[in-house]
N, C-alpha and C positions, 0 to 999 in steps of 0.2 A: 439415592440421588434423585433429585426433580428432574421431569421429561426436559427435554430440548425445550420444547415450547414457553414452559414456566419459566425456565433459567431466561428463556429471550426477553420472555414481557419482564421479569423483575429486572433486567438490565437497562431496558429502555424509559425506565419507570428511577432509575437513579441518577446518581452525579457522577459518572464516571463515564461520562458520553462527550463525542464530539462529534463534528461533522462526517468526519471520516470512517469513525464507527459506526452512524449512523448509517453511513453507504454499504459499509457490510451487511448491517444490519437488516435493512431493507433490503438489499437481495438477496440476501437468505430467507428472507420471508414473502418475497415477491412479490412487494411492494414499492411504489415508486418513492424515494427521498425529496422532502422540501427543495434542500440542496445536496449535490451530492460534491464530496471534493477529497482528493487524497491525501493522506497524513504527511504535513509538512514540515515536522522536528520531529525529534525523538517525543516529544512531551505526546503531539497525535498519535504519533509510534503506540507508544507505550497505552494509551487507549483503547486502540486495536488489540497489540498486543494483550490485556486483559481480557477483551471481551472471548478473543481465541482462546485464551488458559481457560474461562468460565463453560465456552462451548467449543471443546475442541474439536468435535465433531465438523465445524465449520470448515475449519483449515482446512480440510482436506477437497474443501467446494470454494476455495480461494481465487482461483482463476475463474469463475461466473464473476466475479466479481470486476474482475477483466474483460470479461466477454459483453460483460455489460456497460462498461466505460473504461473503455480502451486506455483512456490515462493510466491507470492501473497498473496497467498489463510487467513494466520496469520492475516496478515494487512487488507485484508478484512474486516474478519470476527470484527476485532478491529477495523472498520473504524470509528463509533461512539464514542467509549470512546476516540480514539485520536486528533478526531477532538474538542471533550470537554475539552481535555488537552490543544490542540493548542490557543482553543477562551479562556482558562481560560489563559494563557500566559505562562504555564510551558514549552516553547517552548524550551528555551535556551541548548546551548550543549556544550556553551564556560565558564561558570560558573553554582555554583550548585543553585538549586539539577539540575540534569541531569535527572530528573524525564521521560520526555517525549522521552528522547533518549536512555536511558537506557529501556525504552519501544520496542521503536522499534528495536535495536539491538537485545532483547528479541525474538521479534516476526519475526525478517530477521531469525536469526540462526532456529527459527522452520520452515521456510520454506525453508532451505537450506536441513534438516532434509529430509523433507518430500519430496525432491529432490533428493535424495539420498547421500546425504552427510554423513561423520562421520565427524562431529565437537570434535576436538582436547581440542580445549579451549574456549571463548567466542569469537565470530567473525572469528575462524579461524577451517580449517577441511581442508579436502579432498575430492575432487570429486568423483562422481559417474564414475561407468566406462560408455565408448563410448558408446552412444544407448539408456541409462537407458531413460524407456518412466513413468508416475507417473500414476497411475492406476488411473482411473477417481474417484473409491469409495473413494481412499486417497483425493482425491481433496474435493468429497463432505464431508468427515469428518470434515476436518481440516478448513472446510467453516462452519461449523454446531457449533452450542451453545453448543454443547457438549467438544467438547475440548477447552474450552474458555479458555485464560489465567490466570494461578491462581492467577495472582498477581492484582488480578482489586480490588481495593477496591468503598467505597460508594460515593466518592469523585470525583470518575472519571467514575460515568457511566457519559452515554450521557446525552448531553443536552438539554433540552423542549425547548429550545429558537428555535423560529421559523425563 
């Protein structure tokens, strides 16, 4: 199997990239991203989630990813039930249920929250003002089992499939 390093650069040297991969990417490499932003359907889901099947190695360094833009941190913490959504195929966000996208929309807006947003409506707010820095302890909450989203049912924990 090719190092960690060459599996990276031949990843970011392909078509199976997006913004949000890209944030993975570049902090696991420790580098800053053009832009950095978190996967917003299943379709960036499933981006990420490749780039993690090609370097699983990463997953396990998911939360820097967090630590590094706090937005994150929701989807983190939900990386397992989503990715059990994704391989069970609730993927879809162009017909219903919207199960898997309605998820994540869920868990953007909490970390828009936890960035200092006031959220107006679903998907929509207002920014924090110039500066706002997200206090590390926010970060590790909102990574922690403790603020799990209440919407997880038994259906969508994560998956034993190996």
């Amino acid at each position: 199997m090719a190092s960690t390093v060459q599996r990276a650069m031949e990843w970011i040297v392909g078509r199976d990239t997006g913004t949000s991969s890209k944030t993975i990417w570049s902090v696991m490499q420790g580098v800053t991203p053009e832009h950095a932003s978190t996967p917003s359907d299943p379709d960036d889901f499933g981006r990420c989630y490749r780039l993690l099947r090609l370097i699983p190695e990463w997953r396990h360094n998911l939360r820097l990813v967090a630590l590094t833009y706090p937005q994150w941190a929701p989807l983190v913490r939900e990386w397992d039930a989503l990715t059990a959504m994704f391989e069970k195929g609730e993927r879809t966000h162009w017909q219903p249920p919207y199960v898997m996208y309605e998820r994540m929309k869920r868990l953007n807006d909490e970390g828009l929250v936890l960035c200092g947003w006031t959220m107006t409506s679903p998907g929509c707010g207002t920014g924090p003002s110039r500066g706002y820095k997200v206090p590390r302890e926010a970060i590790e909450k909102a990574l922690s089992s403790d603020a799990v989203d209440p919407v997880v049912s038994k259906e969508h924990e994560p998956s034993t499939r190996v």
